[in-house]
N, C-alpha and C positions, 0 to 999 in steps of 0.2 A: 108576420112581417118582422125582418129583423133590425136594429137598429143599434150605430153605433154613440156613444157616450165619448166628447175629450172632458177631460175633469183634471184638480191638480186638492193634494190635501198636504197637510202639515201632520205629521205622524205622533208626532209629540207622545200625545192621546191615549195611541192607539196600540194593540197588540198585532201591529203590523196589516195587509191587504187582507188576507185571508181567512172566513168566517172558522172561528175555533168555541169550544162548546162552553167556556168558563173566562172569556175574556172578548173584552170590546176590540170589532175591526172596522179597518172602511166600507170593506166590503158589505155589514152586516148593517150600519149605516145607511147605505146607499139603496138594499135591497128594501130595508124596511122604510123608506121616502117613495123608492118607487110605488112598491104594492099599496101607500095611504092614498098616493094620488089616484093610479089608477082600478086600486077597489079592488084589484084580485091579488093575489103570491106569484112575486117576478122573480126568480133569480137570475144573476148577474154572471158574464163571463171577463173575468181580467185579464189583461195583458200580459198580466206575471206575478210572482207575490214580492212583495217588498214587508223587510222583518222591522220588528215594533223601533221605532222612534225614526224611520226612514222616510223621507218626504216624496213629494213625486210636483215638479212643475208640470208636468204633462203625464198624465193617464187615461189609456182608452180601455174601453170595456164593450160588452155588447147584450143585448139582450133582447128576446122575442115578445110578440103583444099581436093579438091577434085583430087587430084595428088599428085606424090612424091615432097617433097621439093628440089630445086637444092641444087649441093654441097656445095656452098659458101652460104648457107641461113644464118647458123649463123654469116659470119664474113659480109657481108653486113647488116644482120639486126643491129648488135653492132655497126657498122661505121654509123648509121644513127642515132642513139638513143644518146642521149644528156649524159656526163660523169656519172651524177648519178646513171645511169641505165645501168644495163651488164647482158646479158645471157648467162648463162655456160654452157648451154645442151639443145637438142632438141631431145625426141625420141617419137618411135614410142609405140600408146598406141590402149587398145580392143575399139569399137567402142563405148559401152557403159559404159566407166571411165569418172570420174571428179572429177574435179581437188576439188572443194569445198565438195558435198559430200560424198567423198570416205574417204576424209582426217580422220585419226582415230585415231592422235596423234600430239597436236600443242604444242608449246614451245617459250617460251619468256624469255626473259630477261629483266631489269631493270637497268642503273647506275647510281649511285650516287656518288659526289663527296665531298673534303672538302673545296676546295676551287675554288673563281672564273679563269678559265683557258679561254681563248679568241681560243685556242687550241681545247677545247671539247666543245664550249658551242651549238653546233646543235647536240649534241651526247651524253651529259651525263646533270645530275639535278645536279646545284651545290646547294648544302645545308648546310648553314653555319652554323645550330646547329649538322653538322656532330659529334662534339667528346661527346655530352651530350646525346646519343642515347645508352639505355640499351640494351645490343646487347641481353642477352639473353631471354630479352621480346618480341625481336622482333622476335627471333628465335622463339619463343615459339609461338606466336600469329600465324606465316606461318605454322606452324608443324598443328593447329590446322585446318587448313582449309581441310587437306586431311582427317578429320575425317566426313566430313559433304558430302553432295550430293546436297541440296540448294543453291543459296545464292543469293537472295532478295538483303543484304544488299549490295552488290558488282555491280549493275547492276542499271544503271542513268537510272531515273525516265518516263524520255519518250520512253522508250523504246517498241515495238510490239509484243515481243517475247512472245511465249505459254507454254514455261518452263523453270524455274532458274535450271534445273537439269543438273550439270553438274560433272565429272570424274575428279578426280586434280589426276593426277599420280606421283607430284613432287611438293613439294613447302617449299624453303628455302632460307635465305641467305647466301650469301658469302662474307666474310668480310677481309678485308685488309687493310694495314698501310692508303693508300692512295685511297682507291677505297671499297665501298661492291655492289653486284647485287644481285638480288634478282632473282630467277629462276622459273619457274612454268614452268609444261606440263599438259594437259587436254584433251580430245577428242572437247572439245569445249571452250570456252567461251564469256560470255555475254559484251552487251556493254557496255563499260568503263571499266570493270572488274578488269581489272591487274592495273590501274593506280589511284584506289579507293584501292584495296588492299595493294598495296606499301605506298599508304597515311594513312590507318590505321597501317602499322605497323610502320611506322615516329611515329605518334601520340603514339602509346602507347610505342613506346622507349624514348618519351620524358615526358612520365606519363600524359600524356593528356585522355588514354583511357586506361581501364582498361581490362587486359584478361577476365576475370569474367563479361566485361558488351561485350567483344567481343564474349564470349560463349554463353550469353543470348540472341545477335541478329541472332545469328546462328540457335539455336533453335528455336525461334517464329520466324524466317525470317522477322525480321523488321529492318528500319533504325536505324547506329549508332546514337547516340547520337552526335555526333562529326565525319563528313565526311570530308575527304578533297581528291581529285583529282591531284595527281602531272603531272607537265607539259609532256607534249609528247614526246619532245629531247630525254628522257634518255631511251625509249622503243624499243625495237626490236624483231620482229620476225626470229627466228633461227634456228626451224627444223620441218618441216610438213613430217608424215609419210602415210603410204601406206599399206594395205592388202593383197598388188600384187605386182609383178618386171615388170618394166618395158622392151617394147620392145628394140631393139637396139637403138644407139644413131643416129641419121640422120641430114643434115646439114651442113656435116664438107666434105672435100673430103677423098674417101677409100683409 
């Protein structure tokens, strides 16, 4: 039987989703709560990888068990998994779903702050040229990415992938006295992506880069002129959607 996981962790921690041979992930967390409760070696399929200090308010996963889960699966698997990490659902899914991919709609966030906070600082980018930022170039620069289907220039250099083609369904800021996020959704995206694109639109709210040389790399899909990559704190993963409803919720008792 196969069965999906929504869960959400704090990355802080960790050396990102994905189990690596010399360093702590969620993934490797998750896998070894599952296999204590249910007595056998489960591994786990994720939605996608997210790199070390990236959070996720919404992550699903999936994984097979060849029986019903007991009742209490959810609240003993939570009681074993370390504060960072909580699952909020366990149901039941077709034999042939996954959690990565089936996924047809992902969503992120970005925050940024003005000042230094000891309060947010595994959570948010403090940016202390927060008030010199032309908000509506910046707006203008995210408005522009949902015109394109490419993008070369959003996607770190070492990367394997076989096509920069990817669906922006959404991409803007939000701005506030004390706070702006930057928002995107996409059927996919590439690595680095979202935190190469929040650094190009720093830079060009701070007239570092220009719209016009940002619609030029969009078109010939080539590097900015001026890259920058902002740190991982202020990222999260916040809504992976589905083609299909899932089975009932299992785990919990009836």
């Amino acid at each position: 039987m196969r069965y999906f996981a929504k869960l959400s962790y704090l990355g802080t921690k960790y050396s990102g989703w994905q189990r690596q041979p010399k360093a702590m992930t969620v993934q490797q967390k998750i896998e070894e709560a599952i296999t204590t409760v249910l007595r056998t070696e489960v591994p786990v399929v994720g939605c996608g990888r997210t790199d070390a200090g990236v959070h996720a308010l919404q992550y699903m996963l999936h994984f097979d068990f060849d029986a019903s889960l007991p009742e209490d699966f959810l609240f003993r698997l939570n009681r074993i998994l370390p504060k960072d990490i909580a699952i909020q659902k366990v149901c039941e899914v077709k034999a042939d779903a996954h959690a990565r991919f089936d996924a047809n709609h992902r969503a992120y966030e970005y925050r940024v702050g003005p000042t230094k906070n000891p309060f947010t600082i595994n959570t948010a980018f403090f940016y202390p040229f927060f008030h010199k930022l032309d908000r509506d170039k910046m707006q203008a620069a995210a408005k522009m990415l949902s015109e394109h289907k490419e993008f070369f220039p959003f996607c770190k250099s070492n990367t394997d992938v076989k096509t920069m083609e990817c669906s922006i369904f959404r991409s803007e800021w939000i701005f506030k006295e004390d706070e702006m996020i930057y928002e995107v959704a996409a059927n996919r995206f590439l690595r680095g992506m979202i935190r190469l694109i929040v650094g190009m639109s720093l830079n060009v709210g701070l007239g570092k880069l220009s719209l016009e040389e940002l619609q030029t790399a969009l078109i010939k899909q080539e590097r900015l002129r001026k890259s920058y990559s902002v740190p991982p704190q202020g990222l999260f993963l916040k809504d992976i959607l589905y083609p299909y409803e899932f089975g009932k919720e299992v785990g919990v008792p009836s």
